[in-house]
PDB file with SEQRES, HELIX, SHEET and CRYST1 records, atoms N, CA, C and O in Angstrom:
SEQRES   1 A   40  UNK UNK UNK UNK UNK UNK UNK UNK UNK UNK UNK UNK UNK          
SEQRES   2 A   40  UNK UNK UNK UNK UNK UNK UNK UNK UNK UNK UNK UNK UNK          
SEQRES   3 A   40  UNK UNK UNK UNK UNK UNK UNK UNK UNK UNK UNK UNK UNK          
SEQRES   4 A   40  UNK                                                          
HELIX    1 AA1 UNK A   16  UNK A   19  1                                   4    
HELIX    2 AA2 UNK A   23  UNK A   29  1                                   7    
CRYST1    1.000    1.000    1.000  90.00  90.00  90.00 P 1           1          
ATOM      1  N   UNK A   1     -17.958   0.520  15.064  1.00  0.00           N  
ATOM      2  CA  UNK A   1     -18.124  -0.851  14.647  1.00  0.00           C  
ATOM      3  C   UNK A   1     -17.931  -1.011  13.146  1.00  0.00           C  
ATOM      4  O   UNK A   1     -17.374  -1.981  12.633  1.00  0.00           O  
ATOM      5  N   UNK A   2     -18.325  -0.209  12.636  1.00  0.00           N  
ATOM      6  CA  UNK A   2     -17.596  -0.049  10.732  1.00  0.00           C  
ATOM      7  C   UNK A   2     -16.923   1.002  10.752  1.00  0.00           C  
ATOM      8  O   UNK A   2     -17.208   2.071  10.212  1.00  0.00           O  
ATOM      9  N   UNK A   3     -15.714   0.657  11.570  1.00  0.00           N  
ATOM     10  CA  UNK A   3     -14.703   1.797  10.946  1.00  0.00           C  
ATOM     11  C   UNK A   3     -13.756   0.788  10.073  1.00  0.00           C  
ATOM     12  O   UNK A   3     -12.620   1.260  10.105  1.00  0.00           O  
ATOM     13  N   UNK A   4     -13.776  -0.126   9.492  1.00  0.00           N  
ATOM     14  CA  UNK A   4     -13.014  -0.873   8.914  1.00  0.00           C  
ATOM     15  C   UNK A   4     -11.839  -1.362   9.236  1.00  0.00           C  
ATOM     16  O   UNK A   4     -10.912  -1.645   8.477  1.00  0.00           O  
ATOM     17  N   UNK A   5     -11.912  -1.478  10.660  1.00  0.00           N  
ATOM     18  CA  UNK A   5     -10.780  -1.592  11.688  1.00  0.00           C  
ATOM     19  C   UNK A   5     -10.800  -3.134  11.395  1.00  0.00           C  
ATOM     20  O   UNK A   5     -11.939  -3.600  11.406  1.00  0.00           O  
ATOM     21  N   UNK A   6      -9.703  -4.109  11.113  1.00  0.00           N  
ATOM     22  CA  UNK A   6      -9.656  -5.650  11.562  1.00  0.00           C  
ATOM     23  C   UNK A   6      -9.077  -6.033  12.386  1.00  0.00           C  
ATOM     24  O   UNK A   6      -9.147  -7.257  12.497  1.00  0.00           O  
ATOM     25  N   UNK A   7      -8.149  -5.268  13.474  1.00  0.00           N  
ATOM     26  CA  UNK A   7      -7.865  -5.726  14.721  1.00  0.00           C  
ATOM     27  C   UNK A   7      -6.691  -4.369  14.897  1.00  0.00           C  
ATOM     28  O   UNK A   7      -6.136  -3.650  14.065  1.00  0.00           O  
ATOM     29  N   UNK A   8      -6.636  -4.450  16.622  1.00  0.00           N  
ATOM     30  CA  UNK A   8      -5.543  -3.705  17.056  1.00  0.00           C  
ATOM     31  C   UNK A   8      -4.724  -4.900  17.963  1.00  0.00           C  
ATOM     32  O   UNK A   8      -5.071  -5.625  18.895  1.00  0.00           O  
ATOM     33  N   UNK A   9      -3.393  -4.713  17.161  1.00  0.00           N  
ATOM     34  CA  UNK A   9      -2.744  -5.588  18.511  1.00  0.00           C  
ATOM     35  C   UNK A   9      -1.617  -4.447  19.257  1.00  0.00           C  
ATOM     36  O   UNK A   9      -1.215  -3.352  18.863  1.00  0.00           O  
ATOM     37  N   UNK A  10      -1.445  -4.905  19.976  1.00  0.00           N  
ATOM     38  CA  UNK A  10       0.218  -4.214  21.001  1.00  0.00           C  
ATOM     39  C   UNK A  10       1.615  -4.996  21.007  1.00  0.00           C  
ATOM     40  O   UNK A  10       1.965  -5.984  21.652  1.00  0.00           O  
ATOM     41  N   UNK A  11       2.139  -4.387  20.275  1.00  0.00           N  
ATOM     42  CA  UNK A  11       3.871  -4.820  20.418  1.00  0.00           C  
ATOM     43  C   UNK A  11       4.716  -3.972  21.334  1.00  0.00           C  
ATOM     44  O   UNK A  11       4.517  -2.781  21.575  1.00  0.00           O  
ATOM     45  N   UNK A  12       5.916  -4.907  21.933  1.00  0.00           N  
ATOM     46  CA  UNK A  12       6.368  -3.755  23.067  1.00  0.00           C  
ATOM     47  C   UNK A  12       7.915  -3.984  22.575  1.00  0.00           C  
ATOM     48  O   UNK A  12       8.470  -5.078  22.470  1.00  0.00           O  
ATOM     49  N   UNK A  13       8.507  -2.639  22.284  1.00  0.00           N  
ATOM     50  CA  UNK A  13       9.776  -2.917  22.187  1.00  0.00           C  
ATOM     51  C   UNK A  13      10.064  -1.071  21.890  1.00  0.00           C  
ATOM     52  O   UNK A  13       9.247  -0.163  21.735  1.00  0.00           O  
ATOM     53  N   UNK A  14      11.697  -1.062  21.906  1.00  0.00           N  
ATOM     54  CA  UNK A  14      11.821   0.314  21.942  1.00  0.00           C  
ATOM     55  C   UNK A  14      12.186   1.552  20.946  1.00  0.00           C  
ATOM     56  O   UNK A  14      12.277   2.773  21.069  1.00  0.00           O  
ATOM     57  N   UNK A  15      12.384   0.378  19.651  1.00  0.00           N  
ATOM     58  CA  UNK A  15      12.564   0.721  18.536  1.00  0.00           C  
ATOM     59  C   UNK A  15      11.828   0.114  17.530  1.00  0.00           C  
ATOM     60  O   UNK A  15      11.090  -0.635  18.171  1.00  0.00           O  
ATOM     61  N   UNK A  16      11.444  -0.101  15.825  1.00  0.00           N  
ATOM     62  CA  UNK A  16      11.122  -0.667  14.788  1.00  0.00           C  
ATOM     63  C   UNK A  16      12.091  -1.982  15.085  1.00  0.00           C  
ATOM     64  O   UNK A  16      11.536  -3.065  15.270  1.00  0.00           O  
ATOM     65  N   UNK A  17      13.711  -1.877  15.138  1.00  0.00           N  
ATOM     66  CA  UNK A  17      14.521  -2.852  14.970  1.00  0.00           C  
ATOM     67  C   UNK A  17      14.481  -3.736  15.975  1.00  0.00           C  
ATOM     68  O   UNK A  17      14.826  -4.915  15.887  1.00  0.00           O  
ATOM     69  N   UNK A  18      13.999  -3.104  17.087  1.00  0.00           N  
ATOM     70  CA  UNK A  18      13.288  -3.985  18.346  1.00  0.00           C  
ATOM     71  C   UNK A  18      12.252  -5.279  18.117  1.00  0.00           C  
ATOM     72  O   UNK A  18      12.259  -6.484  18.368  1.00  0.00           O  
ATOM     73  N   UNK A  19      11.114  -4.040  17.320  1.00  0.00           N  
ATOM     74  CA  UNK A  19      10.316  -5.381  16.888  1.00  0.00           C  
ATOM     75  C   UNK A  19      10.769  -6.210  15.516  1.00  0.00           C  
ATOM     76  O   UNK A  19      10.565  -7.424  15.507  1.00  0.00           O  
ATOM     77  N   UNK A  20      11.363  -5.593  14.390  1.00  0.00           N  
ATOM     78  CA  UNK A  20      11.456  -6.686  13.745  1.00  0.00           C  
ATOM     79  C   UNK A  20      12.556  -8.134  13.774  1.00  0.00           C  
ATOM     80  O   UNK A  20      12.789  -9.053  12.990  1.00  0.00           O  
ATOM     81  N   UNK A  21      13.167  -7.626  15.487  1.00  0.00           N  
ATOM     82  CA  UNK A  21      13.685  -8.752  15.433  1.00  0.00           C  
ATOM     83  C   UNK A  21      13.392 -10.011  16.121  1.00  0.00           C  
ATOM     84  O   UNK A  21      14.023 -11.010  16.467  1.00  0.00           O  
ATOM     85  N   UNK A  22      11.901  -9.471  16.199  1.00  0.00           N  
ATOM     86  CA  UNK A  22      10.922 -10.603  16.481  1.00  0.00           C  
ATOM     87  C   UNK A  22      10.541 -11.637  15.628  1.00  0.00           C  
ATOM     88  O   UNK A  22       9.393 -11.297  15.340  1.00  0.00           O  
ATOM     89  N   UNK A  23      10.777 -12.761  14.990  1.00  0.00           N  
ATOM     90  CA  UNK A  23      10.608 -13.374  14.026  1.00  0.00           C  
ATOM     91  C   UNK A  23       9.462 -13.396  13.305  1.00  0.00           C  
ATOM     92  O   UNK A  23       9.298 -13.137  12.113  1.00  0.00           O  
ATOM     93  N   UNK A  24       8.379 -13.858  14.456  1.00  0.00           N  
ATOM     94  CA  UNK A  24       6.894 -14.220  14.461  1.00  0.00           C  
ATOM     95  C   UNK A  24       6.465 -12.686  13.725  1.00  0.00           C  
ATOM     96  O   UNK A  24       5.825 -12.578  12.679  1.00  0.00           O  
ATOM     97  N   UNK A  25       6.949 -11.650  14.490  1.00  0.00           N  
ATOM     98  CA  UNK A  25       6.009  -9.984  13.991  1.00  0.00           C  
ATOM     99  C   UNK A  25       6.628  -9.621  12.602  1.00  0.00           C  
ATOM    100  O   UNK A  25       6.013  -8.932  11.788  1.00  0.00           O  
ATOM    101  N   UNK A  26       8.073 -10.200  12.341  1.00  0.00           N  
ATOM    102  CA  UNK A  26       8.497  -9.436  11.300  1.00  0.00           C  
ATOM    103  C   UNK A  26       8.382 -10.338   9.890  1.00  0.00           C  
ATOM    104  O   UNK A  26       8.708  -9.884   8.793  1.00  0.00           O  
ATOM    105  N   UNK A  27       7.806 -11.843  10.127  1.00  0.00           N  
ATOM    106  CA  UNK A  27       7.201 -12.240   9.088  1.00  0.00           C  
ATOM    107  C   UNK A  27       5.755 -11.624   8.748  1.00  0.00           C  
ATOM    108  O   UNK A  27       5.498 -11.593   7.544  1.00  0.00           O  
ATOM    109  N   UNK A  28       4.709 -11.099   9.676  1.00  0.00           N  
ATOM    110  CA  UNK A  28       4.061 -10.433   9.689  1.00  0.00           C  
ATOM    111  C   UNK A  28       3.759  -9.080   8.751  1.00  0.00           C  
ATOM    112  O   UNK A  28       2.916  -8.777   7.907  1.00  0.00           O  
ATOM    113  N   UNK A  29       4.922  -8.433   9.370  1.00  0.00           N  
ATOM    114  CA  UNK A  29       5.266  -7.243   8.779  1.00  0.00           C  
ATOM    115  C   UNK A  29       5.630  -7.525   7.098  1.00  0.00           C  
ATOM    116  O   UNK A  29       4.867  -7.005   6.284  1.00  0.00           O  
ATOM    117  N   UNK A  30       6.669  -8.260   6.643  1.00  0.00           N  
ATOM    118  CA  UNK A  30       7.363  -8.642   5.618  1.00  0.00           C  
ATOM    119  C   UNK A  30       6.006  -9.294   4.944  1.00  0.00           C  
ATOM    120  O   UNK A  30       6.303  -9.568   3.781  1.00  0.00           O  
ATOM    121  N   UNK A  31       4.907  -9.580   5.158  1.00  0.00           N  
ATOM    122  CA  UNK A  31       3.975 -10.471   4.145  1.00  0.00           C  
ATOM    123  C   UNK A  31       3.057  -9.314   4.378  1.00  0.00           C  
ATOM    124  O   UNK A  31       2.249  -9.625   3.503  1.00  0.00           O  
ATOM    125  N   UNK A  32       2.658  -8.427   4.792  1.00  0.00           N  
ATOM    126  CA  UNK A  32       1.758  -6.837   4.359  1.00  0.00           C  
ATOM    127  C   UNK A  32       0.443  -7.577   5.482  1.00  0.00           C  
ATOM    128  O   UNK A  32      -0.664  -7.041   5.430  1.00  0.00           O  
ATOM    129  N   UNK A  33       0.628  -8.715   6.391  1.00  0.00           N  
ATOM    130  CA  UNK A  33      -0.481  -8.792   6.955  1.00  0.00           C  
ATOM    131  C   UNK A  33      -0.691  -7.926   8.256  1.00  0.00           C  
ATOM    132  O   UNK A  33      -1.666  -8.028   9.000  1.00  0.00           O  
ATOM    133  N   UNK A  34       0.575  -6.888   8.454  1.00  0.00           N  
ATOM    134  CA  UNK A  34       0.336  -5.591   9.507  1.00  0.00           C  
ATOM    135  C   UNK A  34       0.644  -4.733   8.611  1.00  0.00           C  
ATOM    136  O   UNK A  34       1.593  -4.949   7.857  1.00  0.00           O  
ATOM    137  N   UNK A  35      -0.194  -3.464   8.520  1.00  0.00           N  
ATOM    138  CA  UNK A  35      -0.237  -2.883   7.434  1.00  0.00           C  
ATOM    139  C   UNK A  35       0.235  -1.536   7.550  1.00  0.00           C  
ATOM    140  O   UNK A  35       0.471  -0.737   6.644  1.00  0.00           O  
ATOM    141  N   UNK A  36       0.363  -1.361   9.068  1.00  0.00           N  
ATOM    142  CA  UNK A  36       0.318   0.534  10.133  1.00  0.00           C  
ATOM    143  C   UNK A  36       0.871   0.083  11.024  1.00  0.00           C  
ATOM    144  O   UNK A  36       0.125  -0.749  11.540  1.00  0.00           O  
ATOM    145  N   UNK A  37       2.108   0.169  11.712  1.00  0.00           N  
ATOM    146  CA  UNK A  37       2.840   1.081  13.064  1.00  0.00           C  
ATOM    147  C   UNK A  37       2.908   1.799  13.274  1.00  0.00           C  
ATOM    148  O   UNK A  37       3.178   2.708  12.489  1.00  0.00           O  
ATOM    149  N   UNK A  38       2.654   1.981  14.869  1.00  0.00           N  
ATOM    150  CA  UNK A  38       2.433   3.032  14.924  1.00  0.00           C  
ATOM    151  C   UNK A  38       3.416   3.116  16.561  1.00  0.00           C  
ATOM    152  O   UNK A  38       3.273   2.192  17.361  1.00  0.00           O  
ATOM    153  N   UNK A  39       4.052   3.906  16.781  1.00  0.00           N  
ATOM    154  CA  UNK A  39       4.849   4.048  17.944  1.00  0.00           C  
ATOM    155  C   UNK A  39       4.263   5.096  18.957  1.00  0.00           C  
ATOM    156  O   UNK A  39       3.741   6.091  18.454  1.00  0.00           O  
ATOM    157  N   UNK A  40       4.278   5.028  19.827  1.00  0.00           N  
ATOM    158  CA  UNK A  40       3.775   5.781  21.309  1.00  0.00           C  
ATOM    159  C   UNK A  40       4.716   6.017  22.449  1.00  0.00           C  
ATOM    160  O   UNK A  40       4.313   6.555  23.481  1.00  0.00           O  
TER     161      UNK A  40                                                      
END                                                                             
């Protein structure tokens, strides 16, 4: 509960270029308000 976590979300795609050609995630990304990707 204090691990200083402020949220986990899930993106699905099969590459980085996958998701940033998501508009909505890659303004996201581009303004530092996702800070860690992490791929699985």
């Amino acid at each position: 509960m204090n691990a200083g976590v402020k949220g986990i979300f899930t993106m699905h795609g099969k590459t980085m270029e996958d998701i940033r050609n998501n508009r909505g995630i890659n303004q996201l990304i581009e303004t530092n308000q996702i800070e860690k990707v992490l791929f699985l």
